[in-house]
KEKE-3310 file (N, C-alpha, C; in steps of 0.2 Angstrom, whole numbers, plus 5000, padded with zeros to 4 digits):
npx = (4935:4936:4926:4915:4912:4908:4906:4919:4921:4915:4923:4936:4931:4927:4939:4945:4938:4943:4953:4952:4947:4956:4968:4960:4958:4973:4977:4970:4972:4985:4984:4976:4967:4952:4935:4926:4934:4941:4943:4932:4930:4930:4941:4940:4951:4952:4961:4964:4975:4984:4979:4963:4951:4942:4926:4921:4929:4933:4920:4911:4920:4915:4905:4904:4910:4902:4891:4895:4893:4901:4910:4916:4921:4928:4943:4951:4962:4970:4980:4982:4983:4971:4960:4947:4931:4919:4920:4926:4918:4907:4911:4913:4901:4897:4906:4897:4886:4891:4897:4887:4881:4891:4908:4920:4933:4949:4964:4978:4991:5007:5002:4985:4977:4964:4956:4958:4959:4943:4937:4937:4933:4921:4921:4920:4933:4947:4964:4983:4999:5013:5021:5011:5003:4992:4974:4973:4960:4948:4949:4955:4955:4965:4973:4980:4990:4992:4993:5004:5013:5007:5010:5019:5024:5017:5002:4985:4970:4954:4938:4921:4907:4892:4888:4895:4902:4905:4919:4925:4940:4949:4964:4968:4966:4965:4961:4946:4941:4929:4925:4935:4927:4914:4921:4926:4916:4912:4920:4922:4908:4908:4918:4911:4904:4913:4918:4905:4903:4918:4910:4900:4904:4915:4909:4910:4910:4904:4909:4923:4928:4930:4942:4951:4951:4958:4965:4981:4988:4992:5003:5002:5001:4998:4986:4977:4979:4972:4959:4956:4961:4957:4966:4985:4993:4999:4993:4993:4989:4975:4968:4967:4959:4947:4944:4941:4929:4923:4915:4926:4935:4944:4961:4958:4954:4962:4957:4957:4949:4947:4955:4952:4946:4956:4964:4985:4988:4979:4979:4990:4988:4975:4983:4993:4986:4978:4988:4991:4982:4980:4993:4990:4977:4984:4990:4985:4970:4956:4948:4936:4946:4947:4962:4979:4993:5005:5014:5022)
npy = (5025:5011:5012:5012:5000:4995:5004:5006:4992:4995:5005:4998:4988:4998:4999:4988:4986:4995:4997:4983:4987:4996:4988:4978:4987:4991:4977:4977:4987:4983:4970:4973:4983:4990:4991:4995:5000:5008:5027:5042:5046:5039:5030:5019:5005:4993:4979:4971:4959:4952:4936:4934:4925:4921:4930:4934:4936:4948:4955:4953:4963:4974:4976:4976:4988:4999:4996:5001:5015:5025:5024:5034:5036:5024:5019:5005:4996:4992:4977:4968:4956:4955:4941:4927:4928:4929:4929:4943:4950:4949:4957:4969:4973:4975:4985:4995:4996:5001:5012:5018:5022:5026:5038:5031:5024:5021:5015:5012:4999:4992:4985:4985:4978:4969:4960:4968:4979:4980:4979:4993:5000:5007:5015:5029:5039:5036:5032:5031:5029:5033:5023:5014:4998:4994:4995:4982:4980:4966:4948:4931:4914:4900:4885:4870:4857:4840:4832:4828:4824:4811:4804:4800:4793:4782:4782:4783:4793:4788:4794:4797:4805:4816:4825:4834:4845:4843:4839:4851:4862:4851:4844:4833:4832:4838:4855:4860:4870:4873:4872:4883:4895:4895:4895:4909:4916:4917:4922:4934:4938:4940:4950:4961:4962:4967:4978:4986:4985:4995:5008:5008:5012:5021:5031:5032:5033:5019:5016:5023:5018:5004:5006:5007:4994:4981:4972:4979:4984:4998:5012:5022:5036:5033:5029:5039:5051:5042:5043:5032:5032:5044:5051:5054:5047:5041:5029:5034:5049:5044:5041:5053:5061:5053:5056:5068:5068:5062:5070:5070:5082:5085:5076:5059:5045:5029:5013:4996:4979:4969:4954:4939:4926:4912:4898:4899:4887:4882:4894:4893:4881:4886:4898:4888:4881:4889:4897:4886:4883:4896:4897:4885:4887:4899:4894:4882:4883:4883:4892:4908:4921:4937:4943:4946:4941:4945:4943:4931)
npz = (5363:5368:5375:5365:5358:5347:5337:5333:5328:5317:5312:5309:5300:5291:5287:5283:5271:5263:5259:5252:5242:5236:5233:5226:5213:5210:5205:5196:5187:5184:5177:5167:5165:5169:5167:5176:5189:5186:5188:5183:5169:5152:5142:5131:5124:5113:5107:5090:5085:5072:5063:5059:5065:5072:5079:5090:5102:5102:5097:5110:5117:5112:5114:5129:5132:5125:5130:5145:5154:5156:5148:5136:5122:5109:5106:5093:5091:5078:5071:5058:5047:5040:5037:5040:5031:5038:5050:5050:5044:5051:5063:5059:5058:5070:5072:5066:5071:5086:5082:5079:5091:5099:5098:5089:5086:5074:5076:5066:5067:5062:5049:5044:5034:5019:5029:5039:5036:5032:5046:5050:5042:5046:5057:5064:5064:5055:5060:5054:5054:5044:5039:5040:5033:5022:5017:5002:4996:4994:4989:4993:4989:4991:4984:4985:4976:4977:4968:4958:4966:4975:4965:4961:4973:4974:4977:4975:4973:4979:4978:4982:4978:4980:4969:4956:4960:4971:4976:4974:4972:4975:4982:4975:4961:4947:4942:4937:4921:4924:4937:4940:4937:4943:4956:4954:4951:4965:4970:4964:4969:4984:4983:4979:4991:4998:4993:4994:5008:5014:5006:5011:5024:5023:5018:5004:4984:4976:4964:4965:4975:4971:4962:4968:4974:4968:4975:4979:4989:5002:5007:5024:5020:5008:5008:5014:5005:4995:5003:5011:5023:5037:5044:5049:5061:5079:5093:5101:5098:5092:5102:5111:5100:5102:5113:5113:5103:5112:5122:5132:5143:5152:5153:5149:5156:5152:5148:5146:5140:5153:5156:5149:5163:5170:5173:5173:5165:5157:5148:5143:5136:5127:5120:5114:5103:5100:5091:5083:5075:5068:5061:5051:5047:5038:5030:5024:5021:5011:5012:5011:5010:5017:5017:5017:5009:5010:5021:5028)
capx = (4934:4934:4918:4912:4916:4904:4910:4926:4921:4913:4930:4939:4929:4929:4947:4948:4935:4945:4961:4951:4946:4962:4969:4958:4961:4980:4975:4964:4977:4990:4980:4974:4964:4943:4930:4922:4936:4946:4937:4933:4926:4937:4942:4942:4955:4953:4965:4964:4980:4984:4975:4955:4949:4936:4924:4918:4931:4931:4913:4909:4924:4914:4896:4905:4914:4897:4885:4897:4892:4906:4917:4914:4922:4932:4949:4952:4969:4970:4986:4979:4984:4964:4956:4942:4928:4914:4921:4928:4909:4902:4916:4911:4892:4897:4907:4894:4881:4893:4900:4880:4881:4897:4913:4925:4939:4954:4972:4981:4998:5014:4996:4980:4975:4962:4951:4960:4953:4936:4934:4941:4929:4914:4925:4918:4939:4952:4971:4987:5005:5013:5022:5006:5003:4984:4970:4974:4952:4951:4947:4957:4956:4972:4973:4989:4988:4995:4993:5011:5018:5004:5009:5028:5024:5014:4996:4979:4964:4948:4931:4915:4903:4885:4887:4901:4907:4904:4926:4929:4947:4952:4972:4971:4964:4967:4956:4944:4938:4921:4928:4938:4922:4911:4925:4927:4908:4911:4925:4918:4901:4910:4923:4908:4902:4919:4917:4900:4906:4920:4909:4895:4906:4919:4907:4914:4905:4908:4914:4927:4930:4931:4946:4957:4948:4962:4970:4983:4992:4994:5006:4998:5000:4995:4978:4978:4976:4965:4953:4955:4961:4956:4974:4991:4996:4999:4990:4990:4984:4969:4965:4965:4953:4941:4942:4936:4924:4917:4916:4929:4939:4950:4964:4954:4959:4963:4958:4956:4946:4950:4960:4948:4949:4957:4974:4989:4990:4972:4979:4994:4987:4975:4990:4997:4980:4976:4994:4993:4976:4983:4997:4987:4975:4987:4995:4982:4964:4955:4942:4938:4951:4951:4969:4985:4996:5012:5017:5024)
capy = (5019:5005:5010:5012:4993:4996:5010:5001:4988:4998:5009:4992:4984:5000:4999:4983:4986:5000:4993:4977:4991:4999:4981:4975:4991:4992:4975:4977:4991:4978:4963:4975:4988:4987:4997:4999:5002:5017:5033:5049:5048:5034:5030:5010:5003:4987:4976:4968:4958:4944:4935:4936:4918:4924:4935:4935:4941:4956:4957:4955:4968:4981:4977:4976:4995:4998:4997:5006:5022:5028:5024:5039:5034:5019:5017:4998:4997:4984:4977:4965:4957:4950:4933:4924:4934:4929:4934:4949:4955:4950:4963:4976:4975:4976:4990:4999:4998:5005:5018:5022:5025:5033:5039:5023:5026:5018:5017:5004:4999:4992:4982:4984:4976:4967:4961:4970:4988:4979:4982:4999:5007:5007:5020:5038:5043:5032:5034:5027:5029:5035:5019:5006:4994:4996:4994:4976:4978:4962:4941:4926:4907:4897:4879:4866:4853:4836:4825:4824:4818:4806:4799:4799:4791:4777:4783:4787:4794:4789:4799:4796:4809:4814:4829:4836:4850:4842:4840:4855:4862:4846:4842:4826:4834:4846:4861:4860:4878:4875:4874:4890:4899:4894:4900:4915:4919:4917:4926:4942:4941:4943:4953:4964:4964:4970:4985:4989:4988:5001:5013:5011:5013:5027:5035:5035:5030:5014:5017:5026:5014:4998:5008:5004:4988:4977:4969:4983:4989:5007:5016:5025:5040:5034:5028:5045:5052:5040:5043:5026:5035:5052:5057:5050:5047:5036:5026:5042:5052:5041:5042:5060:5064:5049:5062:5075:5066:5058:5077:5074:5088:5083:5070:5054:5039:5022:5005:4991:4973:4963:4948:4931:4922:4905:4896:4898:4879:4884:4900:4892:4877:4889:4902:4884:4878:4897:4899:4880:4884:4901:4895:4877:4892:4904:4889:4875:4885:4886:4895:4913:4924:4944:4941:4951:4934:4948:4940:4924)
capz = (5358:5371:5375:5360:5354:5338:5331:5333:5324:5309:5307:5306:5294:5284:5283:5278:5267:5259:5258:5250:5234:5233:5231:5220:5207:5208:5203:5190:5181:5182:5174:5158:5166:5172:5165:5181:5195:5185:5191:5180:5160:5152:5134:5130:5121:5110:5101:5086:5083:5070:5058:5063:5063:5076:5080:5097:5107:5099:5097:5117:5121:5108:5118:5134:5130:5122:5138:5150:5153:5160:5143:5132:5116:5109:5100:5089:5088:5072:5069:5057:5039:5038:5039:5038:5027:5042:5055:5047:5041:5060:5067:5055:5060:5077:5074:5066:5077:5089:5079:5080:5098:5103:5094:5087:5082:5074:5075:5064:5068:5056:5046:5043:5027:5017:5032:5043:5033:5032:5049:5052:5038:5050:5062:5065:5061:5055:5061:5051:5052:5038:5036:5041:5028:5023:5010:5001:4998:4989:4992:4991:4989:4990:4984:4984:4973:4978:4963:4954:4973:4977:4959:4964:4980:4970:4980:4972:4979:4977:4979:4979:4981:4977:4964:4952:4962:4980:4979:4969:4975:4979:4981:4972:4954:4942:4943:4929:4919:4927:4943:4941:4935:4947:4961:4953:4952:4971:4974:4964:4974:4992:4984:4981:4998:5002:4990:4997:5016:5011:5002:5016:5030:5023:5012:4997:4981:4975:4958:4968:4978:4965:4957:4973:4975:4965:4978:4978:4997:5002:5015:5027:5016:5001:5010:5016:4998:4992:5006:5016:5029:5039:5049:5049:5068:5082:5094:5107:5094:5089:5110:5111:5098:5102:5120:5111:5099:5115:5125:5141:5143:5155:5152:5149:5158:5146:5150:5141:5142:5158:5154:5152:5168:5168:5174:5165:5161:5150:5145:5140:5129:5123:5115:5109:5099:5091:5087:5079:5071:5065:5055:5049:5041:5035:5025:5020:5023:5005:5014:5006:5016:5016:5021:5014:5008:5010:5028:5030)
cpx = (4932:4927:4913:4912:4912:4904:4916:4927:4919:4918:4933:4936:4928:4935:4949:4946:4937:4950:4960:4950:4952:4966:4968:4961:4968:4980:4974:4968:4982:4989:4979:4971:4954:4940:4929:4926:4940:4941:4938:4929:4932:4935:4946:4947:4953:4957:4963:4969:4981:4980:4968:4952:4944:4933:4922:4921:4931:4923:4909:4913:4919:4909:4898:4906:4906:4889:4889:4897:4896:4913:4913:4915:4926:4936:4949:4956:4972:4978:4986:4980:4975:4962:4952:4936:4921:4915:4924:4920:4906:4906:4915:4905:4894:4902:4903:4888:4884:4896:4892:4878:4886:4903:4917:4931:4945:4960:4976:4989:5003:5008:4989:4976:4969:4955:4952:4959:4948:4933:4934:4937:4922:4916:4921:4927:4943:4960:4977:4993:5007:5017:5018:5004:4995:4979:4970:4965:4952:4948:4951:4956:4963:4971:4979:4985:4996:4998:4999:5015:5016:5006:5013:5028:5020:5007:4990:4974:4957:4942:4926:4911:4896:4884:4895:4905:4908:4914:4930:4936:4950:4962:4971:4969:4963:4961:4952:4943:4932:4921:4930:4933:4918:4916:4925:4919:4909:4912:4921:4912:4903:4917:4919:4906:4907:4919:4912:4901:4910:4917:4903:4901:4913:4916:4906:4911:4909:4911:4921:4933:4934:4937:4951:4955:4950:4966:4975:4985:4993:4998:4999:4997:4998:4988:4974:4974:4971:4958:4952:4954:4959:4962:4979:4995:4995:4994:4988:4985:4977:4964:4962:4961:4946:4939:4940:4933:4919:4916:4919:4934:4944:4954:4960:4960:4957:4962:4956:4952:4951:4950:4953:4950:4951:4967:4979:4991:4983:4976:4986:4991:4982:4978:4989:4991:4978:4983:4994:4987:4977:4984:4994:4982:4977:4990:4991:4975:4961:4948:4940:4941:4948:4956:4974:4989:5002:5017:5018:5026)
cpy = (5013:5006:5012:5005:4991:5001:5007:4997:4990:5001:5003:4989:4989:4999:4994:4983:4990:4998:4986:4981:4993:4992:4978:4980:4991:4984:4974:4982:4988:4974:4968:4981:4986:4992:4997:5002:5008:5023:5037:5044:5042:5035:5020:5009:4993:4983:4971:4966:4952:4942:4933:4930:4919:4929:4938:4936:4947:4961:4957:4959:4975:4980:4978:4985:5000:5002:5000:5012:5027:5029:5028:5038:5028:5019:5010:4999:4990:4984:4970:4962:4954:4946:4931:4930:4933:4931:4940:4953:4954:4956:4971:4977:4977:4986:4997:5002:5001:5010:5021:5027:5028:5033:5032:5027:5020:5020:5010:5006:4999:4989:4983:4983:4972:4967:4967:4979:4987:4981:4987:5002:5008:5013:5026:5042:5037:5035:5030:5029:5029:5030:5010:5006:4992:4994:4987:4974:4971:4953:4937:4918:4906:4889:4874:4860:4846:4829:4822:4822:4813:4800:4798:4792:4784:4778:4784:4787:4794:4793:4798:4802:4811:4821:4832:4840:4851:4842:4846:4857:4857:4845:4837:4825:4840:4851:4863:4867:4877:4877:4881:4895:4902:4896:4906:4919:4921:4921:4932:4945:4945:4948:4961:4968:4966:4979:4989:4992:4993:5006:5014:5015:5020:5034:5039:5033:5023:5012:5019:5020:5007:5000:5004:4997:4982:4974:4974:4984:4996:5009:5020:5033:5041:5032:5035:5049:5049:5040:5036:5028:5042:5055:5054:5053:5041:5033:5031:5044:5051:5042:5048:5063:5060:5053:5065:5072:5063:5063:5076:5080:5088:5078:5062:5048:5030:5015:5002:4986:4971:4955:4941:4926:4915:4903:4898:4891:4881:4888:4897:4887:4882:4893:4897:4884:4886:4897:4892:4882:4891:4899:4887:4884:4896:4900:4886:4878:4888:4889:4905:4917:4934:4944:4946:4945:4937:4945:4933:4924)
cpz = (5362:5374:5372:5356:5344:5335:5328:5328:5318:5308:5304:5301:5288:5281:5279:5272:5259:5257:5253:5242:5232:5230:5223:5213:5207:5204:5196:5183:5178:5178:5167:5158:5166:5172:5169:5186:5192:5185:5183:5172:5157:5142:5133:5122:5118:5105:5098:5081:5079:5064:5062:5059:5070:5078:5087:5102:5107:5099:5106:5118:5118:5113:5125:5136:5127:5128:5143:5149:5154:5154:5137:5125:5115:5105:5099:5087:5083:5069:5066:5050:5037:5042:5037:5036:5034:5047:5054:5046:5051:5063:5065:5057:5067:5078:5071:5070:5084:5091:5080:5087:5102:5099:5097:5083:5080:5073:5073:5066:5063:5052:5047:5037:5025:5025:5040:5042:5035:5042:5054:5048:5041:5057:5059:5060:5060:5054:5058:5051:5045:5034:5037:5036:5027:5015:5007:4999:4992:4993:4989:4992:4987:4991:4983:4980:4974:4974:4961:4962:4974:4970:4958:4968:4977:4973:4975:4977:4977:4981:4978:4982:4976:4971:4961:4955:4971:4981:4976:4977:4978:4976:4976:4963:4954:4943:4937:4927:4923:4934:4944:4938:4939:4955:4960:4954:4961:4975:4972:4968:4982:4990:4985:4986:5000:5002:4994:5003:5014:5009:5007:5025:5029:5020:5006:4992:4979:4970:4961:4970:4976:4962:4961:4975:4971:4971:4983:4987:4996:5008:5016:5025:5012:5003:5015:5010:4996:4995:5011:5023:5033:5040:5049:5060:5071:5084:5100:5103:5092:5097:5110:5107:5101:5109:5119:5107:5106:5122:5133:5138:5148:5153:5154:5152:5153:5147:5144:5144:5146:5154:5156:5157:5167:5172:5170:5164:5156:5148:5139:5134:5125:5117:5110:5104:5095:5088:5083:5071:5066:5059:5050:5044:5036:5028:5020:5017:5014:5006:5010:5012:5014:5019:5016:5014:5008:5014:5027:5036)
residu = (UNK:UNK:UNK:UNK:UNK:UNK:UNK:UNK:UNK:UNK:UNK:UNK:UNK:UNK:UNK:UNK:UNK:UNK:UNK:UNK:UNK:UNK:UNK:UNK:UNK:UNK:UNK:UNK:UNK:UNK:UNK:UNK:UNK:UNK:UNK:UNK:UNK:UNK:UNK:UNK:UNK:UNK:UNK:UNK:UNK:UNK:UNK:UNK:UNK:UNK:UNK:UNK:UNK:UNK:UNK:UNK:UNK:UNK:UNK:UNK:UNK:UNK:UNK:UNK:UNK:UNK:UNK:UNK:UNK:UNK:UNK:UNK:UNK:UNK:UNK:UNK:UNK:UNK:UNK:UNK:UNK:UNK:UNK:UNK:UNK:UNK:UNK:UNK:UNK:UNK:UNK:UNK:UNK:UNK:UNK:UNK:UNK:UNK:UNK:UNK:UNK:UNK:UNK:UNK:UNK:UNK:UNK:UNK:UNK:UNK:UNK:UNK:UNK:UNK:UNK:UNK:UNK:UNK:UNK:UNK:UNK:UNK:UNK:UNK:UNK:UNK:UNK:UNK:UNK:UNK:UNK:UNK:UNK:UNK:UNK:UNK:UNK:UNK:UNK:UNK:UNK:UNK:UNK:UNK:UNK:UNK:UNK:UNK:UNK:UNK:UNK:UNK:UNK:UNK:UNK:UNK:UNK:UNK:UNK:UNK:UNK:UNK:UNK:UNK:UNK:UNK:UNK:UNK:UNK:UNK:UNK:UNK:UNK:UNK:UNK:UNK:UNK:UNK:UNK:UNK:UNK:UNK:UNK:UNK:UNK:UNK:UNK:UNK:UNK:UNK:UNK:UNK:UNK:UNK:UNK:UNK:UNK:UNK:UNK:UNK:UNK:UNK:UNK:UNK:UNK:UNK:UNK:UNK:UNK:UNK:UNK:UNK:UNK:UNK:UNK:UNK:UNK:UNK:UNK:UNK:UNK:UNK:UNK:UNK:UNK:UNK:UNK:UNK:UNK:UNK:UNK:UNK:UNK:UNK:UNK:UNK:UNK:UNK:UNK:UNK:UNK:UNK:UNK:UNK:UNK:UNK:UNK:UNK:UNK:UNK:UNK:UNK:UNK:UNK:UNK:UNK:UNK:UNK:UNK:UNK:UNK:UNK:UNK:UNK:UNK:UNK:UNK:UNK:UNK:UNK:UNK:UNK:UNK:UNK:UNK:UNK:UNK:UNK:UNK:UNK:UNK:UNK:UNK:UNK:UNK:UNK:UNK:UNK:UNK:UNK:UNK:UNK:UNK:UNK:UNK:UNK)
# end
């Protein structure tokens, strides 16, 4: 070897080299796991926890899962009472378009309800425990009215605006019938679109469908029977078929999205600010919600 001094130096730089990927991977399984450094046919895992007041984390992890060739199928573990109806319907289009292209599968946890179903009937199979809390197809608005305190308090609120229903739902007055008319028109339209999602993505008709489509919850059982669901099992269980729906035959190995980079002083004020923004929606937001309003 000493008189070879460059060879020498290429085995030592392989080594570090090699030592520098093993590193990295042990890494990379620690942190959440990395679609590209886990060897063999893989099977992605995605979560979907909470109330869904965005879409675009979820929606890059499906396109990211999506374009790797190396990931065969995808399980969406929703553990989910709803949310916002907009981002709820963006998450469905995405899980359509790549339930188009490789087996999706879902596995709902103790919850998946209202928008938390909508974006689980766009799966190839859906998986449910026989006590996860499910279906709720349905739309809500929630409005507080603060008039008899501000009128305690000696307050009044004035308003100017440029047409009659520019403050509709406002706190500080009564809720007229034309008002509740014109919500209501609202709500049935996107309650619609709820129905229709449902009836396209599980293939069920939608007479069918509009039966269970009162609001109404289902065990994972009874959404079993009605057809919501395909199979009653875990979150293994939903892996191991999405294995064989996406042809490994060996034991598939499981990663998930690598964790968004960032310090923990961002990671931390971010948590705070979605957990504030969370609970400020969950409470005040007269936005139209598919939300399950069971949880407090």
């Amino acid at each position: 070897m000493k008189k070879r001094p460059f060879l020498m130096a290429l085995l030592v730089l392989g080594a570090i080299f090699l030592f520098f990927l093993i590193t990295v991977y042990f890494i990379a399984g620690f942190m959440g796991g990395s679609t590209s450094l886990a060897l063999g046919e893989k099977v992605g895992v995605i979560e979907v926890e909470g109330v869904i007041v965005s879409s675009r984390k979820t929606i890059d992890q499906l396109i990211r899962f999506k374009e790797d060739q190396s990931i065969k199928a995808i399980v969406i573990r929703v553990d989910s009472p709803g949310g916002g109806v907009g981002p709820s319907q963006e998450i469905f289009q995405e899980v359509s378009k790549t339930a188009g292209m490789k087996p999706v599968v879902v596995s709902m946890g103790s919850v998946a309800a209202s928008g938390g179903y909508y974006i689980a009937a766009p799966a190839r199979r859906i998986f449910a425990n026989p006590g996860t809390i499910t279906g709720s197809i349905g739309v809500i608005m929630e409005f507080t009215n603060w008039q008899e305190l501000l009128d305690k308090l000696g307050l009044q609120s004035q308003v100017v605006k440029s047409g009659r229903y520019k403050d509709i739902g406002s706190p500080v007055r009564p809720m007229s019938k034309e008002d509740r008319e014109l919500l209501q028109d609202l709500i049935d339209d996107v309650h619609s679109q709820f129905i229709a999602a449902v009836a396209l993505g599980r293939n069920i008709p939608e007479d069918k469908v509009r039966t269970l489509a009162d609001g109404r919850i289902f065990t994972g059982r009874q959404a079993l029977e009605a057809g919501l669901v395909d199979e009653l099992g875990n979150l293994q269980d939903a892996i191991a078929v999405a294995a064989q729906m996406g042809g490994i035959e060996e034991k598939p190995k499981v990663v998930y999205p690598p964790r968004e980079k960032g310090n923990l002083f961002d990671y931390l004020i971010e948590e705070t600010a979605s957990s504030l923004r969370r609970g400020f929606q969950e409470r005040t937001s007269s936005g139209l919600q598919y939300l399950w309003s069971g949880i407090e």
